[in-house]
mmCIF file of the C-alpha atoms, coordinates in Angstrom:
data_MODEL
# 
_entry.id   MODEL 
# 
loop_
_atom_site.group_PDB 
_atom_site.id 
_atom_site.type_symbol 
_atom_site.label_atom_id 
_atom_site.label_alt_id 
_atom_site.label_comp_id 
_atom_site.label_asym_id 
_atom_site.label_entity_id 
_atom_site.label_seq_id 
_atom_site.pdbx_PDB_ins_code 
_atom_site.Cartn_x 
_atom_site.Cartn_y 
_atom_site.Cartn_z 
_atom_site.occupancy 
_atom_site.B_iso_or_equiv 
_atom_site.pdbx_formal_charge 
_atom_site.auth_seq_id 
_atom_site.auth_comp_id 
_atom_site.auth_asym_id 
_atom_site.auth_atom_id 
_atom_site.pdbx_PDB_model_num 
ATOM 1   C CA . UNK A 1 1   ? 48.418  26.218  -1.033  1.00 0.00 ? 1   UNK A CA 1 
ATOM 2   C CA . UNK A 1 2   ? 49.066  22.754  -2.464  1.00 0.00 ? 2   UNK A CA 1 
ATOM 3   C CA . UNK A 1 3   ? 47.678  21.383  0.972   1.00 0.00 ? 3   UNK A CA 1 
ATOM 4   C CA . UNK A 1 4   ? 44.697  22.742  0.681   1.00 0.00 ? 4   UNK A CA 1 
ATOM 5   C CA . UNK A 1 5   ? 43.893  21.861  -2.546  1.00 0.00 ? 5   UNK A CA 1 
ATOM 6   C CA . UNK A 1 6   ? 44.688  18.519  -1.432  1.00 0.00 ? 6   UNK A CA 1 
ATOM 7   C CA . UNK A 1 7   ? 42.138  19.090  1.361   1.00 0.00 ? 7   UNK A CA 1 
ATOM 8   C CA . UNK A 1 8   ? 39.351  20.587  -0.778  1.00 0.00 ? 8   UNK A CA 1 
ATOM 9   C CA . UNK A 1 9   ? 40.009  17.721  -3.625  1.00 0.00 ? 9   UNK A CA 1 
ATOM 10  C CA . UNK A 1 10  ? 39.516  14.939  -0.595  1.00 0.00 ? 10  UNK A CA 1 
ATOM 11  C CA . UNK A 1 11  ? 36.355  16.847  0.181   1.00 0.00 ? 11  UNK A CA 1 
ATOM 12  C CA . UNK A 1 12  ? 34.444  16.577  -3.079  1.00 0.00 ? 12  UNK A CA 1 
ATOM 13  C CA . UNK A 1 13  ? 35.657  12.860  -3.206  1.00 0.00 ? 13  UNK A CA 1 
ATOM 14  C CA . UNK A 1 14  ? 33.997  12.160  0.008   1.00 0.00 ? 14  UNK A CA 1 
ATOM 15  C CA . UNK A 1 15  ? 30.628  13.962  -1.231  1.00 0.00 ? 15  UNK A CA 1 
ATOM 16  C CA . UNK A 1 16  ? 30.963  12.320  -4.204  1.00 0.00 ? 16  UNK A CA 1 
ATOM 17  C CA . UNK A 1 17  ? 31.098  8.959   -2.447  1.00 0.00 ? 17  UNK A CA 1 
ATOM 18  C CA . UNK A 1 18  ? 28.296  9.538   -0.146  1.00 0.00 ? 18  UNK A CA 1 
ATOM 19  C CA . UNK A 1 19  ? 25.854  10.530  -2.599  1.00 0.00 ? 19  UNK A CA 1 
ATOM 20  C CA . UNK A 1 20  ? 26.696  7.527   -4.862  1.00 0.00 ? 20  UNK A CA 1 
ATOM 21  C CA . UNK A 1 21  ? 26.282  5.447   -1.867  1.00 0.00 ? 21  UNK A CA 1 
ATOM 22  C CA . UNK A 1 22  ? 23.058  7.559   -0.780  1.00 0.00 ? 22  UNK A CA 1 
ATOM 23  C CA . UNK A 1 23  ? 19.985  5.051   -1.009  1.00 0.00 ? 23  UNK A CA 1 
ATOM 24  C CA . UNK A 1 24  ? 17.199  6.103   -3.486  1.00 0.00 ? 24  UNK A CA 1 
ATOM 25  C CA . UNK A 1 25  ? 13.396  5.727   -2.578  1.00 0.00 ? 25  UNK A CA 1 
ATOM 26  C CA . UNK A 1 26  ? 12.189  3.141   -4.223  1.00 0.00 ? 26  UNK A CA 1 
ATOM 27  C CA . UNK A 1 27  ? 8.857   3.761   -6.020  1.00 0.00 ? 27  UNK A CA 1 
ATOM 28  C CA . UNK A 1 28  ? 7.371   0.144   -6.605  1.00 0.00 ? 28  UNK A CA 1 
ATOM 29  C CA . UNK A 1 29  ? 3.503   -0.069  -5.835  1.00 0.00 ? 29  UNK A CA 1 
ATOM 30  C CA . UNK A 1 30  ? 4.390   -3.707  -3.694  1.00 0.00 ? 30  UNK A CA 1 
ATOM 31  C CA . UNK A 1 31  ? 6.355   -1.500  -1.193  1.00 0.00 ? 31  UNK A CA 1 
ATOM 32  C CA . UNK A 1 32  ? 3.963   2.083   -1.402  1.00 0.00 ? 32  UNK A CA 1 
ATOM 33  C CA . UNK A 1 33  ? 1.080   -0.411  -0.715  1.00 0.00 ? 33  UNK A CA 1 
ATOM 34  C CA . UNK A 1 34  ? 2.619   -2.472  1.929   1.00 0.00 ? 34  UNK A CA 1 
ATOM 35  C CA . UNK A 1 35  ? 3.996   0.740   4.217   1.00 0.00 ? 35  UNK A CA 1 
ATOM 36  C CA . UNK A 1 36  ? 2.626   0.502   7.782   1.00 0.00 ? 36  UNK A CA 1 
ATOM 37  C CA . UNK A 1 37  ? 3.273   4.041   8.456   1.00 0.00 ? 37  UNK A CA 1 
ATOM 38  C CA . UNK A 1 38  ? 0.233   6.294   9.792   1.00 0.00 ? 38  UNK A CA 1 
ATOM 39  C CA . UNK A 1 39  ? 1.686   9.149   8.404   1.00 0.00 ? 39  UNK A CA 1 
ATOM 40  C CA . UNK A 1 40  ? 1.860   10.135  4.075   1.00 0.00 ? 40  UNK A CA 1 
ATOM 41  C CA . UNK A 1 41  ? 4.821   8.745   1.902   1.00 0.00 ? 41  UNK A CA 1 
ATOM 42  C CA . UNK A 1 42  ? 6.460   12.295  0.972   1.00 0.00 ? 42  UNK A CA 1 
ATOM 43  C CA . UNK A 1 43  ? 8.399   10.544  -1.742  1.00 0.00 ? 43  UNK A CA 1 
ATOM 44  C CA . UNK A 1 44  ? 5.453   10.648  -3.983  1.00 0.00 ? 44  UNK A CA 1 
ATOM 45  C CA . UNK A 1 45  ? 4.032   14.058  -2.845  1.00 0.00 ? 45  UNK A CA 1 
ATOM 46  C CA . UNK A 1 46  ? 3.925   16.511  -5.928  1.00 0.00 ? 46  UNK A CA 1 
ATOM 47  C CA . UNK A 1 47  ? 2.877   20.518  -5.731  1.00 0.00 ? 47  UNK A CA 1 
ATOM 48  C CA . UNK A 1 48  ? -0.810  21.229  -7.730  1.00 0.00 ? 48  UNK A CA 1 
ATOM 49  C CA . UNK A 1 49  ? 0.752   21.677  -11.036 1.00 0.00 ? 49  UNK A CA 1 
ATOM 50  C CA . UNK A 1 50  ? 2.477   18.679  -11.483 1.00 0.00 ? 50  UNK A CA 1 
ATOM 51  C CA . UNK A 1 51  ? -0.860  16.786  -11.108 1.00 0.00 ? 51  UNK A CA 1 
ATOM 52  C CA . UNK A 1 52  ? -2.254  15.753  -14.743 1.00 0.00 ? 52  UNK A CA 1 
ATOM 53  C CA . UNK A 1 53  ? -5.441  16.758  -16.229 1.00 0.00 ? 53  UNK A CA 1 
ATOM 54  C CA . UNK A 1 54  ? -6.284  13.013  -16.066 1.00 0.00 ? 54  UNK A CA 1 
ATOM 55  C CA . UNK A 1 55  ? -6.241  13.288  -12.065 1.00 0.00 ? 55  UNK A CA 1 
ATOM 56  C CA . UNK A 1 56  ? -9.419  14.404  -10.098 1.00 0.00 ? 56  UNK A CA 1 
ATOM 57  C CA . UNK A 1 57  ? -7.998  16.757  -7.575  1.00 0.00 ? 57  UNK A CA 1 
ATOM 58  C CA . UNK A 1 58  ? -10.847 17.074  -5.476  1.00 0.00 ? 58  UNK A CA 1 
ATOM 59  C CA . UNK A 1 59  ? -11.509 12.847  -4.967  1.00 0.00 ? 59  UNK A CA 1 
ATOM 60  C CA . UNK A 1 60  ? -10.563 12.869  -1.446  1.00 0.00 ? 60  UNK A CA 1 
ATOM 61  C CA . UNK A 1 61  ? -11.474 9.517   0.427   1.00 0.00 ? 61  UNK A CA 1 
ATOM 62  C CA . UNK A 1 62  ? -14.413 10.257  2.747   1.00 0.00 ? 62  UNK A CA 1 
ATOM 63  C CA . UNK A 1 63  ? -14.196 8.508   6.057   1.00 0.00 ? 63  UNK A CA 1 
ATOM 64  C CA . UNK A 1 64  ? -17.242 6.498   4.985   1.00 0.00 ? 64  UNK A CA 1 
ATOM 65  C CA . UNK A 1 65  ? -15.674 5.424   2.431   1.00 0.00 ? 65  UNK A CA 1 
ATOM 66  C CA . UNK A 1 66  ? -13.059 4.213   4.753   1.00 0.00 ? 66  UNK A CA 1 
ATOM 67  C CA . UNK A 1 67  ? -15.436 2.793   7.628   1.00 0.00 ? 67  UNK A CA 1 
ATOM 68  C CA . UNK A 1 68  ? -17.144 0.862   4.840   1.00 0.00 ? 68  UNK A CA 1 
ATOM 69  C CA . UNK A 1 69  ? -13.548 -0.905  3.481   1.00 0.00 ? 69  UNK A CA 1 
ATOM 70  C CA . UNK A 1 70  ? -12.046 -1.591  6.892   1.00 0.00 ? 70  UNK A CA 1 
ATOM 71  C CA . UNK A 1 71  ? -15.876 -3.035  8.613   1.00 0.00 ? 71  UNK A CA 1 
ATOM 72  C CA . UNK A 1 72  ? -15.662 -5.069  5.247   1.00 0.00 ? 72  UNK A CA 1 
ATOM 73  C CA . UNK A 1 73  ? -12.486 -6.481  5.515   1.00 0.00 ? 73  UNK A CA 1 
ATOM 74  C CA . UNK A 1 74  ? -12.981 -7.292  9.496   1.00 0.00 ? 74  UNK A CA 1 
ATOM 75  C CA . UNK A 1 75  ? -16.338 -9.083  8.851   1.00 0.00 ? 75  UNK A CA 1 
ATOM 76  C CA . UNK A 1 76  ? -14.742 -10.908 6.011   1.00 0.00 ? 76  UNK A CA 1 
ATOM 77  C CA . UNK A 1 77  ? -11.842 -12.263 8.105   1.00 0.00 ? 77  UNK A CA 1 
ATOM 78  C CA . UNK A 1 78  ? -13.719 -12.436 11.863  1.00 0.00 ? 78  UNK A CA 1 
ATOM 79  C CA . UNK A 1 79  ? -16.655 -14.823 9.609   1.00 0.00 ? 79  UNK A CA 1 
ATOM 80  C CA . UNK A 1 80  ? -20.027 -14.975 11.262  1.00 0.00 ? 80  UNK A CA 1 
ATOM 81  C CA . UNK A 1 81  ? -22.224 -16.941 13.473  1.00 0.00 ? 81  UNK A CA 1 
ATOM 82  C CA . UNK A 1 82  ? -24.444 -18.067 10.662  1.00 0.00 ? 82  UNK A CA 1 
ATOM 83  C CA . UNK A 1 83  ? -25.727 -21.629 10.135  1.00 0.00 ? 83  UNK A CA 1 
ATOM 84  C CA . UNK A 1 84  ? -25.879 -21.173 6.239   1.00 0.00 ? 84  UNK A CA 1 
ATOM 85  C CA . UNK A 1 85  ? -22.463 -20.535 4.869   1.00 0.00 ? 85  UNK A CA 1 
ATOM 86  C CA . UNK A 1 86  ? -23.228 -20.531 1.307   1.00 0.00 ? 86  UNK A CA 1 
ATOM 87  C CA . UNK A 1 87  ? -25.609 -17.027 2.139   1.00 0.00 ? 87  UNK A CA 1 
ATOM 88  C CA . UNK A 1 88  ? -22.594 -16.162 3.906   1.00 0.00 ? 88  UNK A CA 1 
ATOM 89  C CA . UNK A 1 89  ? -20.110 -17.054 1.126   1.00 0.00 ? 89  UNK A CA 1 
ATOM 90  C CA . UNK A 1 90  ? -22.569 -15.393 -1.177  1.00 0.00 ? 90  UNK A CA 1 
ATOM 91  C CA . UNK A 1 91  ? -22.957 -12.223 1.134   1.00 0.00 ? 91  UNK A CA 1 
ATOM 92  C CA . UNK A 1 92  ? -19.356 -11.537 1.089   1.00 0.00 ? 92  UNK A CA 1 
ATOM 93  C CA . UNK A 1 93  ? -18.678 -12.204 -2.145  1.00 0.00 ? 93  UNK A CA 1 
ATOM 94  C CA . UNK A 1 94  ? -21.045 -9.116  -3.006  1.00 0.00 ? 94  UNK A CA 1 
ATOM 95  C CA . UNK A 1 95  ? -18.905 -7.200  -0.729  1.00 0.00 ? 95  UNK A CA 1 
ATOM 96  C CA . UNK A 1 96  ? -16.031 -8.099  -2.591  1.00 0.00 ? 96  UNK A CA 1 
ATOM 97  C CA . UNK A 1 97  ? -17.654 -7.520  -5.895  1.00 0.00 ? 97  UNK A CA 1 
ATOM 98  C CA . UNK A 1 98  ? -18.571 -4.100  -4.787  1.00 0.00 ? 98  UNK A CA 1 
ATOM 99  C CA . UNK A 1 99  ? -15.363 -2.605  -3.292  1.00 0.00 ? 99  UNK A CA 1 
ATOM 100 C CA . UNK A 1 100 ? -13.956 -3.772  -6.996  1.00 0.00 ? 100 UNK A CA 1 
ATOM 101 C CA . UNK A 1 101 ? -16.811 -2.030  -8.478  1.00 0.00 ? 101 UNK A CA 1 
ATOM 102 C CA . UNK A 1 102 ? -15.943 0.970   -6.153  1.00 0.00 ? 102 UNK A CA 1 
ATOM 103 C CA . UNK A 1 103 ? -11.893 0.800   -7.245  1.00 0.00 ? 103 UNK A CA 1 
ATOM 104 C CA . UNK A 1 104 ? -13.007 1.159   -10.851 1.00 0.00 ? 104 UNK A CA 1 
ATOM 105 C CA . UNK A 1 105 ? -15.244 3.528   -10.469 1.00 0.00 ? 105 UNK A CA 1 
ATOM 106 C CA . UNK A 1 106 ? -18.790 4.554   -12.708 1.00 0.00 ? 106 UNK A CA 1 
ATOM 107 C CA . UNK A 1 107 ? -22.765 4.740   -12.275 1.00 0.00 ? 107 UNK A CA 1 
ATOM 108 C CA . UNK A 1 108 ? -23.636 3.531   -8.865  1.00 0.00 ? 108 UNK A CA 1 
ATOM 109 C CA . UNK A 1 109 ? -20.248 2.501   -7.582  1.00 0.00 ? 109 UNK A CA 1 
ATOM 110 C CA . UNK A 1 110 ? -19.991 5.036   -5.098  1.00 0.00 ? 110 UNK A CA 1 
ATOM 111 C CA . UNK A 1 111 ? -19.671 4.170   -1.141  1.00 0.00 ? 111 UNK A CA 1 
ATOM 112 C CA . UNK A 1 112 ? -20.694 7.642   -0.096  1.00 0.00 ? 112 UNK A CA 1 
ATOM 113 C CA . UNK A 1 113 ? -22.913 9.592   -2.562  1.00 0.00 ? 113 UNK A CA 1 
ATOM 114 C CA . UNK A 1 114 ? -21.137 12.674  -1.579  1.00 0.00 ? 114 UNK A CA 1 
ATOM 115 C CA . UNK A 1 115 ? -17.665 11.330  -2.852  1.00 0.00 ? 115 UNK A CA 1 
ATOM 116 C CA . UNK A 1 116 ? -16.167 11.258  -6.246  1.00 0.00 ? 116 UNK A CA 1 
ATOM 117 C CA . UNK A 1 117 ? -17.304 7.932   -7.686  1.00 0.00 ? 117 UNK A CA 1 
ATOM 118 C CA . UNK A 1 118 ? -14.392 7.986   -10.803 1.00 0.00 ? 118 UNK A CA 1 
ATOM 119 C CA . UNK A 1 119 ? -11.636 5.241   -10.605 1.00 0.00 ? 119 UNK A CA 1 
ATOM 120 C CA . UNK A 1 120 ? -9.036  5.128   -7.327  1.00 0.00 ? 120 UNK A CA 1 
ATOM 121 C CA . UNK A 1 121 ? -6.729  5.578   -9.613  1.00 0.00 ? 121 UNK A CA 1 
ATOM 122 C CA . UNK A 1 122 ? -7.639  8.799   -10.925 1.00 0.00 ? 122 UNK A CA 1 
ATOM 123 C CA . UNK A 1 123 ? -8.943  10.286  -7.678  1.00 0.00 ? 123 UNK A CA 1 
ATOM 124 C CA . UNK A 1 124 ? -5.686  12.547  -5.646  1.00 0.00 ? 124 UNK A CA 1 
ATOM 125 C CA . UNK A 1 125 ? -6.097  14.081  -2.390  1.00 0.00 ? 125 UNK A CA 1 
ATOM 126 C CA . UNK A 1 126 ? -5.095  17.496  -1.458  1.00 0.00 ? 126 UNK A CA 1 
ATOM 127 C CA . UNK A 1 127 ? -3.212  18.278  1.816   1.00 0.00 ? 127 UNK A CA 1 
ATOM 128 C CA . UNK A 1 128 ? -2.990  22.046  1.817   1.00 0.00 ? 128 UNK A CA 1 
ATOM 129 C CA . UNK A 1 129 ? -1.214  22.199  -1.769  1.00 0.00 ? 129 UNK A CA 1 
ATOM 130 C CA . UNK A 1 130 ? 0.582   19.134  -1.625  1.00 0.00 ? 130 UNK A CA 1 
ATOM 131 C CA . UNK A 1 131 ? -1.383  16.280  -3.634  1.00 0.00 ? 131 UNK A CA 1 
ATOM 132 C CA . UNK A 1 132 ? -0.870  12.676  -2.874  1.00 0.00 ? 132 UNK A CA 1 
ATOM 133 C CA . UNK A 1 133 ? -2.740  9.661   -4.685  1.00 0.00 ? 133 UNK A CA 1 
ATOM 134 C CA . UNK A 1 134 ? -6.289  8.749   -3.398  1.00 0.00 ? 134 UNK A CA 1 
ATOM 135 C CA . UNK A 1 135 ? -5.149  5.384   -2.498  1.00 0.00 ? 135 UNK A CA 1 
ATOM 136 C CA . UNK A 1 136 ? -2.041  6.507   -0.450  1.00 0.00 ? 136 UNK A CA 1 
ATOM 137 C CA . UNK A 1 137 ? -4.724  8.550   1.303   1.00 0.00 ? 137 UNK A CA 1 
ATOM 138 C CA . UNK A 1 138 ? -6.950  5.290   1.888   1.00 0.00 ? 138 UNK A CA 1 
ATOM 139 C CA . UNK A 1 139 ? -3.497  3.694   3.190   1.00 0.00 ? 139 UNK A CA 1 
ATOM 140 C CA . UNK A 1 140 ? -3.169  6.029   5.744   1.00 0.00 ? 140 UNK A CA 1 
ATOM 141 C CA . UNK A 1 141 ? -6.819  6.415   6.797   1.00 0.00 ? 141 UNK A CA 1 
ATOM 142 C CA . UNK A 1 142 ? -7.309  2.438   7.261   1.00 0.00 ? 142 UNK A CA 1 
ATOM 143 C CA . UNK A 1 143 ? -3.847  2.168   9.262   1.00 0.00 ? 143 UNK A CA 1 
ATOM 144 C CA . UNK A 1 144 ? -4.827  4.709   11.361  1.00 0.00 ? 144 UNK A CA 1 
ATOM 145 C CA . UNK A 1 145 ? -8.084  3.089   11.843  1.00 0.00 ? 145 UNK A CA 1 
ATOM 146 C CA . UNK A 1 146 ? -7.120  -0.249  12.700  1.00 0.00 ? 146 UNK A CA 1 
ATOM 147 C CA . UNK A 1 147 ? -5.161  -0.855  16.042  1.00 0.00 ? 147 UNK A CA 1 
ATOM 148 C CA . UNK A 1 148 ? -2.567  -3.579  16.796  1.00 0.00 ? 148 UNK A CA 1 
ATOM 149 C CA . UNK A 1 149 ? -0.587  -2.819  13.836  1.00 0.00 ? 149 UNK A CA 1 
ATOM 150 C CA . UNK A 1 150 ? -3.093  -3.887  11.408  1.00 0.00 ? 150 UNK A CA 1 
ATOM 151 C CA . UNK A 1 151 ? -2.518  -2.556  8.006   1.00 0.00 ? 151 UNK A CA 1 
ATOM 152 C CA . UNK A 1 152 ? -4.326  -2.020  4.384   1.00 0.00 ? 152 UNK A CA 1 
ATOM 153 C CA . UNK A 1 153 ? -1.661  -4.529  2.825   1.00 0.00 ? 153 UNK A CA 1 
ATOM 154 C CA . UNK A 1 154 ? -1.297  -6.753  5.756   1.00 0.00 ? 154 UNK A CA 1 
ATOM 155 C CA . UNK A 1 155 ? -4.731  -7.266  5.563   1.00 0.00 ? 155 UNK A CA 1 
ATOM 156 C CA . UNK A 1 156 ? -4.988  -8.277  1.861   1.00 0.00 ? 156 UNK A CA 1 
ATOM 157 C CA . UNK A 1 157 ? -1.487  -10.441 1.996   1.00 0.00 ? 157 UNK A CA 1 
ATOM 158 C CA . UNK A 1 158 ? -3.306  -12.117 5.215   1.00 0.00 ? 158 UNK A CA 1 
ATOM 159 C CA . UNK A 1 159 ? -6.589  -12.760 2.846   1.00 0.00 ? 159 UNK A CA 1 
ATOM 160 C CA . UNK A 1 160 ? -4.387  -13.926 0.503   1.00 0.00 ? 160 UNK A CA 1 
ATOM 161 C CA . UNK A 1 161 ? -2.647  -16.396 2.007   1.00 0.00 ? 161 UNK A CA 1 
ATOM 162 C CA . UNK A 1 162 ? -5.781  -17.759 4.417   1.00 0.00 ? 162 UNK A CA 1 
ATOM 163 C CA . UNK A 1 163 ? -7.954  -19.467 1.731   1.00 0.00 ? 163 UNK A CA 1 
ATOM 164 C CA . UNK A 1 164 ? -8.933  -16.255 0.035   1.00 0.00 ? 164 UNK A CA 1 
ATOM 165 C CA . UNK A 1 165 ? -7.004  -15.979 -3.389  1.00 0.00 ? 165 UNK A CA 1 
ATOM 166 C CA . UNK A 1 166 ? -10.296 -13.915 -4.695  1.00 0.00 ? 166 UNK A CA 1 
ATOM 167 C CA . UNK A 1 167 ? -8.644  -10.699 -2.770  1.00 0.00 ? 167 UNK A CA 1 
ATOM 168 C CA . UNK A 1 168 ? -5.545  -11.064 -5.338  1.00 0.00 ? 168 UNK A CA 1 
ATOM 169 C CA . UNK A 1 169 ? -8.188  -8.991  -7.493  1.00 0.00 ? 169 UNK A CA 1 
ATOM 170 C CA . UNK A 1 170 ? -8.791  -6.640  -5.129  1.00 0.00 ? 170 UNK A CA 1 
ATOM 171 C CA . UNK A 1 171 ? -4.679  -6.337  -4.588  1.00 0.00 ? 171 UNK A CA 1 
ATOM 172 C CA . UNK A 1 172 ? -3.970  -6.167  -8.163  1.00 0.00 ? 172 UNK A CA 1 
ATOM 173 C CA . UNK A 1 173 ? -6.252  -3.019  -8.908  1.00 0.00 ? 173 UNK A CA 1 
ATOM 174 C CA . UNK A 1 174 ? -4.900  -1.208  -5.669  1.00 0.00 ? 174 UNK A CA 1 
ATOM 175 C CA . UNK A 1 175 ? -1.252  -1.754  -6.423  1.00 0.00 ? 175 UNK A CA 1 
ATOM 176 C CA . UNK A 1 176 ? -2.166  -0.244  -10.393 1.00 0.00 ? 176 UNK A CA 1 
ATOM 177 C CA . UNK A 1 177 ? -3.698  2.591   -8.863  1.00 0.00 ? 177 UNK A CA 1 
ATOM 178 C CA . UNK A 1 178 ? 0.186   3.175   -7.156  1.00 0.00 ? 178 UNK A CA 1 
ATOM 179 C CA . UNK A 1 179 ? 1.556   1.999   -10.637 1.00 0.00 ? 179 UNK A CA 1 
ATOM 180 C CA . UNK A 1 180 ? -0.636  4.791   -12.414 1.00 0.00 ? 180 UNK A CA 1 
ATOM 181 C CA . UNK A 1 181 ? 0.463   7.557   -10.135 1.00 0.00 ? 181 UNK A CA 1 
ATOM 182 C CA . UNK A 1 182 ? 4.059   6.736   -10.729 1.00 0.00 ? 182 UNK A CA 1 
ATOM 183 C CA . UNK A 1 183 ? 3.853   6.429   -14.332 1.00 0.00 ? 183 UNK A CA 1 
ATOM 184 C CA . UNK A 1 184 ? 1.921   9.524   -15.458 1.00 0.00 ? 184 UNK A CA 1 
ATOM 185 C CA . UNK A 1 185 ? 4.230   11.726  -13.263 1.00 0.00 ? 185 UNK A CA 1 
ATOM 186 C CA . UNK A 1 186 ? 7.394   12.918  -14.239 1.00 0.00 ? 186 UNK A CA 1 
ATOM 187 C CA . UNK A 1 187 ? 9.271   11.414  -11.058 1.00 0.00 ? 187 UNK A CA 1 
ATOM 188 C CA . UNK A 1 188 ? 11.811  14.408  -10.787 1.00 0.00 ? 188 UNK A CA 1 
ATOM 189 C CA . UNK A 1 189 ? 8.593   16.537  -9.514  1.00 0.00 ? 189 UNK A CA 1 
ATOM 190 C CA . UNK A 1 190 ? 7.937   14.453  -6.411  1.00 0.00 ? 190 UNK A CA 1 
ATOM 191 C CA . UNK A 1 191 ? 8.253   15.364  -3.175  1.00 0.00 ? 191 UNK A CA 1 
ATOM 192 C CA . UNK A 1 192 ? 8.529   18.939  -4.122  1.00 0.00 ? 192 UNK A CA 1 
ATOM 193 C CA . UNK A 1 193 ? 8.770   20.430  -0.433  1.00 0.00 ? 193 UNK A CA 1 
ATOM 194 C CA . UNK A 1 194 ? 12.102  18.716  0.621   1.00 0.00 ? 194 UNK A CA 1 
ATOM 195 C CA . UNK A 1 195 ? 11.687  18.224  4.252   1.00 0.00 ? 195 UNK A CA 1 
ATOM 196 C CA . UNK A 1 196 ? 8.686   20.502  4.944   1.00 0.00 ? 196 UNK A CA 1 
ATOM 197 C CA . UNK A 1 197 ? 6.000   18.824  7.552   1.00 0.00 ? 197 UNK A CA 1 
ATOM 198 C CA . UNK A 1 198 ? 2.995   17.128  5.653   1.00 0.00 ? 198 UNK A CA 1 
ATOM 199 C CA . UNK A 1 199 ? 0.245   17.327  7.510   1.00 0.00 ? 199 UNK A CA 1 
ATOM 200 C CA . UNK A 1 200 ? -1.293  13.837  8.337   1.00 0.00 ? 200 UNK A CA 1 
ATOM 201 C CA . UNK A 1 201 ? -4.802  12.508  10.154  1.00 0.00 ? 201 UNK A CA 1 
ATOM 202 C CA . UNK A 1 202 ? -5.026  12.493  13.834  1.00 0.00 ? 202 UNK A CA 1 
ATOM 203 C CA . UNK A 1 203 ? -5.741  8.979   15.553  1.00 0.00 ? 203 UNK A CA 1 
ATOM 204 C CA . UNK A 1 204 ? -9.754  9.100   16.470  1.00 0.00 ? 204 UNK A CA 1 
# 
């Protein structure tokens, strides 16, 4: 008898170990916004109730919403063939100015008149009852989009560092849509389905 109680006393230590020595997700907006996976961040999933009233839970990303962003960001970095490059300059930095207009949201900010034209951040995106934030959901879409491994925050860290330190706006108000998500949810509700498949977009 004492044996096993030995045994079974050995046994909790060892769980006890391993989940002290388990590594946590870590929710910071730098890493959710810099994940090159094609596929939805489950630790930051939560089931319909656990989305605040503040959240619009039908401001799914339309895919021209999406086509818009990533032909925008591969003009800006391929440049152009043009002989005048303040018009060019001055073209692009409309295009900037109105994909920040389009994160913040309001009157005539919309990409796609058919979308929800609030704020990124309070837009969510519904995957058969599982809700995700509307910018994880542009995260996925524009990684999927690109090929050879180009990514949403690849893309704006490359920007950044190239001669473009405008984009650090552009950055700053993607990484606080993350930062809102995390903050007005109480993080014990996420990733309510424990290892249940989430469905994610097929490659076109």
């Amino acid at each position: 008898m004492r044996l096993i109680k030995l045994f079974e006393q050995f046994v909790s230590e060892e769980s006890e170990d391993a989940s002290m020595t388990k590594p946590k997700t870590v929710l910071s907006p730098q890493i959710l916004l810099s994940n090159e996976s094609e596929e939805f961040n489950r630790a930051i999933c939560v089931s319909y109730e656990n989305v605040p009233n503040s959240f619009d839970r039908q401001g799914d990303i339309s895919d021209r919403e999406v086509d818009w962003i990533v032909d925008f960001f591969d003009v800006y970095q391929a440049g152009d063939p043009v002989s005048n490059m303040e018009q060019y300059k001055r073209r692009n930095e409309t295009n900037k100015n109105t994909l920040i207009r389009w994160i913040k949201g309001g009157s005539g900010s919309s990409l796609d008149p058919t979308a929800s034209n609030k704020p990124l951040k309070y837009r969510v995106t519904n995957l058969d009852g599982i809700h995700y934030p509307a910018i994880e959901q542009l995260r996925v879409k524009y990684n999927l989009d690109e090929s050879f491994n180009e990514t949403l925050g690849g893309e704006l860290n490359s920007l950044g560092t190239s001669g473009s330190p405008e984009f650090e706006d552009v950055k700053k108000l993607l990484l606080e849509c993350y930062q809102y998500w995390i903050s007005s949810i109480d993080n014990s509700k996420f990733n309510p389905t424990g290892d249940a498949l989430i469905p994610k977009f097929a490659k076109s």
